[in-house]
C-alpha positions in Angstrom: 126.8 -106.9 3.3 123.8 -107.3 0.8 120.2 -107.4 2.6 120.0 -111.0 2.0 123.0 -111.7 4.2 121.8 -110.0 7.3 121.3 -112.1 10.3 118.0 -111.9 12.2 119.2 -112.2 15.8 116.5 -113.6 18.6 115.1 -111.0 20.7 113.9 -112.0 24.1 112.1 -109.3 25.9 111.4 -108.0 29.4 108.2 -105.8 30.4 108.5 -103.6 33.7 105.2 -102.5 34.1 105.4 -99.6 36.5 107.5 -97.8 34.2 105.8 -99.5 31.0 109.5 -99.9 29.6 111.0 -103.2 27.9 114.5 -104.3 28.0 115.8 -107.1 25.4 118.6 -109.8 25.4 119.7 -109.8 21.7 121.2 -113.4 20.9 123.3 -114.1 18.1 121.7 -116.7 16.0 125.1 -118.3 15.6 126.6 -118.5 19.0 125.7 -117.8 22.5 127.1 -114.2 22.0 124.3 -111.4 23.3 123.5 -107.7 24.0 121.2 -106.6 26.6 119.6 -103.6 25.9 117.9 -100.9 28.4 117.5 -102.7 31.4 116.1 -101.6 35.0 116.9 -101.7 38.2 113.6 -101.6 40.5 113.5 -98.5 42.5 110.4 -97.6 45.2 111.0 -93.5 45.5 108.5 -93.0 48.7 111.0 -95.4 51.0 114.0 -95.1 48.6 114.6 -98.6 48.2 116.6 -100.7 45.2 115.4 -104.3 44.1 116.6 -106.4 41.8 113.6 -108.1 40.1 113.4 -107.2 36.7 117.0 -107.4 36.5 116.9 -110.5 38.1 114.7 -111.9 35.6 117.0 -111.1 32.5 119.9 -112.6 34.3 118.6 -115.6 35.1 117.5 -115.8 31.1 121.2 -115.3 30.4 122.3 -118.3 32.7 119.6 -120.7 31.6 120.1 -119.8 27.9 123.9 -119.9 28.2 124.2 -116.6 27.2 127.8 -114.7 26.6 127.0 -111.0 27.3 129.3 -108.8 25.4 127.5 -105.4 25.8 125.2 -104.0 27.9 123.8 -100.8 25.7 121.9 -97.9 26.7 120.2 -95.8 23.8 120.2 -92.8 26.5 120.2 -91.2 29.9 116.3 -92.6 30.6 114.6 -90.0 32.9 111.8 -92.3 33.9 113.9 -95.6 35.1 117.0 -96.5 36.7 119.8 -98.7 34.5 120.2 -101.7 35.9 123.5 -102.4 33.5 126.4 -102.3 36.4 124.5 -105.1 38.5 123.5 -107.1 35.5 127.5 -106.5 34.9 128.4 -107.7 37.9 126.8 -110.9 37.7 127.6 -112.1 33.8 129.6 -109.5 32.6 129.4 -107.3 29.3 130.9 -103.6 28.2 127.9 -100.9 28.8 127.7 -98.6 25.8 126.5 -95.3 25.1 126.5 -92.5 22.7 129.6 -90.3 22.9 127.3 -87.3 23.4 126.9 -88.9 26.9 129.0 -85.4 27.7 126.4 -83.0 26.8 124.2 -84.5 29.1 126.4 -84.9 31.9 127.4 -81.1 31.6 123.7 -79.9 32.0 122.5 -82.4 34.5 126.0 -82.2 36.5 124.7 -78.5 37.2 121.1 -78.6 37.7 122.0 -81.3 40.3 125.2 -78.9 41.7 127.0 -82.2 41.5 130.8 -80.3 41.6 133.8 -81.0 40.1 134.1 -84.5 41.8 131.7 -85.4 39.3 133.6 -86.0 35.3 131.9 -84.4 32.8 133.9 -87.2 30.2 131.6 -90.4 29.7 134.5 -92.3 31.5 131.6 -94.3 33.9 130.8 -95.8 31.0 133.1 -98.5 29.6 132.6 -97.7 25.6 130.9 -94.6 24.1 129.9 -94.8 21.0 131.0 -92.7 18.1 127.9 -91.5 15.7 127.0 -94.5 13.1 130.3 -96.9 14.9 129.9 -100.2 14.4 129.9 -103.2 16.6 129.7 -107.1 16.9 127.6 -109.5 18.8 128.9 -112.5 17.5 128.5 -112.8 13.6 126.1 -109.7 14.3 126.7 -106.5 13.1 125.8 -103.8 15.3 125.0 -99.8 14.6 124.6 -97.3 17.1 122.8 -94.6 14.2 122.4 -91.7 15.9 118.9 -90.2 16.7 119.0 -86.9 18.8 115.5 -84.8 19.7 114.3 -86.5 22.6 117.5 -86.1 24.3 121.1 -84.7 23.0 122.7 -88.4 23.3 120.0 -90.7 21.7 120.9 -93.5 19.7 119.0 -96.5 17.8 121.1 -99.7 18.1 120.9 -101.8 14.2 121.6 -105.0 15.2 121.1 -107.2 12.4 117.7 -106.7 11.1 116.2 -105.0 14.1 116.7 -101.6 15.5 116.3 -101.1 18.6 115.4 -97.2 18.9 114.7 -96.2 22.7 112.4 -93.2 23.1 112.5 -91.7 19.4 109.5 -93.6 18.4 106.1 -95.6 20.4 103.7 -98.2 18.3 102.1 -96.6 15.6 98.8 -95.6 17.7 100.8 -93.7 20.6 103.3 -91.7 18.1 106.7 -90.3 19.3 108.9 -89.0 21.9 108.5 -86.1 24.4 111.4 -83.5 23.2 111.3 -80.6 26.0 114.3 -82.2 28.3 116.8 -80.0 28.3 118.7 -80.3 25.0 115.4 -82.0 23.1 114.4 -80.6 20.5 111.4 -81.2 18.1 112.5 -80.3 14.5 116.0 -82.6 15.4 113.4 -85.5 16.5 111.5 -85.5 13.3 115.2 -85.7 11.2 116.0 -88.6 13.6 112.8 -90.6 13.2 113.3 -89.8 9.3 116.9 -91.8 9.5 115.4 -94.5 11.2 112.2 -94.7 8.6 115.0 -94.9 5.6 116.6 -98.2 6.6 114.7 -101.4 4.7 110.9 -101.7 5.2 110.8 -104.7 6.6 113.3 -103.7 9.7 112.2 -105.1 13.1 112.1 -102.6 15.1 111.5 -103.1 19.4 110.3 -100.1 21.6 111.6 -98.9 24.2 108.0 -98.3 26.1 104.4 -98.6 25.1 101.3 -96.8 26.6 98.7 -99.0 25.5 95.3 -97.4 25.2 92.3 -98.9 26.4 91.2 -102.3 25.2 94.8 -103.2 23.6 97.9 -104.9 25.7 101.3 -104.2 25.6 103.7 -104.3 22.7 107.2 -104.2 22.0 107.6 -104.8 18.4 106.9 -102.8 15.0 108.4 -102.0 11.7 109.8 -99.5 9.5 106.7 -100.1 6.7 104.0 -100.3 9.9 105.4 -97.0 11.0 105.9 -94.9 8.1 101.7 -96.1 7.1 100.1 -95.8 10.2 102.2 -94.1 13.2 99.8 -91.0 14.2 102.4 -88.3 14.5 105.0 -89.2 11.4 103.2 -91.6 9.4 104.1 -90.5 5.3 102.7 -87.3 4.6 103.3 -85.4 8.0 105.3 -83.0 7.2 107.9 -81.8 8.7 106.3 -78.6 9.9 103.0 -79.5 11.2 105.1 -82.6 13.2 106.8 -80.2 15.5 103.6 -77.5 16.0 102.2 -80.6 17.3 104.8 -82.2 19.3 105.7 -78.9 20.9 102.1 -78.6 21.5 102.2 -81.9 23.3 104.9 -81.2 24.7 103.5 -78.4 27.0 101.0 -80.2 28.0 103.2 -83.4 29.6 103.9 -83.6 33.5 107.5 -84.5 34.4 108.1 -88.8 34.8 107.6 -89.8 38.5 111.5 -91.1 38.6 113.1 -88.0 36.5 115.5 -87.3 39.4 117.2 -90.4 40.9 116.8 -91.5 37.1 118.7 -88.9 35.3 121.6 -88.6 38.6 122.3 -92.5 38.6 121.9 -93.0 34.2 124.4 -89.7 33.9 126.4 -92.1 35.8 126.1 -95.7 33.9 123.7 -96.9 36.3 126.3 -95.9 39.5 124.9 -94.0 42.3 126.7 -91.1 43.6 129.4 -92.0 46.2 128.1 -92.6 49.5 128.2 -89.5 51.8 128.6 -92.0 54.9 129.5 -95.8 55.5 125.8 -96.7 54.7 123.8 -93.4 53.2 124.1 -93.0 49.6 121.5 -89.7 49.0 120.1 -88.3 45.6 119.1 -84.7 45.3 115.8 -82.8 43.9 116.6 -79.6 42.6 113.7 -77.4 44.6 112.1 -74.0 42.8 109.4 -72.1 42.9 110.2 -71.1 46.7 108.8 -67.5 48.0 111.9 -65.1 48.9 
């Protein structure tokens, strides 16, 4: 497929603000066939509660639109919102996707949250996981799940036509790039990903994951690879590799952990599922405690 042929699907996005994260609906300029990308379920820690808003919203967009959802991708375990993919499932259907490396995260979070051996280490919540650079359809649309490890072990950028969707490796050019001290993050592996994505064409649309807009400037969603490459603060051309990760892992240790880290990472690790309920009506997350005083 020559540059010229590649379809530009239509993005439709969805802002939660408390977690500052966008989800998309990616149409198929041909059909009625879609992908929705990183959605979120609402979640209010202090009382523990689950809403449906924002996923509300993208569902009701699929049903006025007419919308055919055949997947429902995650580019990773998100540690600072819930996946709202098996409701949105529920209601209009659609595969949820992620990378294969799905394992390695299960593995280390399945022990820091002493989950046991009730709890399968093999991706198998999920309904596809995706093999590094496997290719997909949405419609006529081609789809790429290109690999991009660093922030966590099971990052991927989805290349759906001529936009790339590319989760938490990369923010707008004035806010930089990802955090990589999660477990299994890891700076110098960040800065090769964010390389792979800066090599596909220039003029590659590519939509965030999150923005942190400074002062004075409103949320964003969308860039490019050319914006990114000649203005993004921490990898713009002529960062080199080096002085990228003395910065980021000096960033790094000064960044407090995301308010939702723990019911996030227990319920993603799980394709948006919560753990089985421990009565008829109690379904309980856990938060690993340390620092106590023997």
């Amino acid at each position: 497929m020559t540059r010229q042929t590649v379809l530009k699907p239509e993005v439709f996005e969805f802002l939660e603000p408390s977690s500052c994260t966008f989800s998309y609906i990616v149409k198929d300029p041909t059909s009625n066939k879609c992908a929705v990308v990183d959605s979120v379920l609402d979640f209010d820690y202090p009382s523990g509660t689950v809403s449906y808003q924002s996923a509300n919203k993208i569902i009701a967009a699929i049903r006025e639109k007419e919308l055919d959802v055949v997947w429902l991708l995650e580019t990773h375990v998100h540690a600072d919102h819930l996946s709202a993919a098996p409701y949105i499932q529920d209601a209009v259907g659609g595969k949820i996707a992620i990378s294969k490396h799905i394992t390695t995260v299960q593995e280390v979070f399945g022990k820091l949250f002493n989950e046991g051996t009730e709890f399968q280490r093999t991706g198998e919540q999920f309904d596809k996981l995706l093999d590094d650079d496997e290719t997909y359809t949405v419609g006529a649309l081609q789809g790429q799940a290109l690999y991009t490890p660093g922030h966590t072990p099971a990052c991927v950028a989805h290349v759906i036509g001529d936009a790339a969707f590319v989760g938490d490796t990369m923010f707008m050019p004035d806010i930089g790039t990802a955090r990589t001290d999660f477990p299994g993050g890891d700076a110098r592996t960040l800065y090769h990903s964010i390389q792979r994505v800066l090599s596909l064409p220039e003029d590659t649309r590519l939509f965030l994951c999150h923005d942190y807009p400074p002062e004075g400037r409103g949320f964003t969603f969308e860039s490019s690879v050319h914006d990114q490459k000649m203005s993004n603060i921490h990898v713009k051309d002529g960062i080199s590799e080096d002085d990228f990760v003395v910065m980021r892992e000096a960033r790094d240790k000064e960044s407090g952990m995301p308010r939702l880290i723990f019911p996030s990472l227990q319920v993603n690790m799980r394709a948006g599922h919560f753990p089985e309920p421990a009565t008829e009506d109690a379904v309980y997350l856990k938060v690993p405690v340390s620092g106590l005083k023997k």
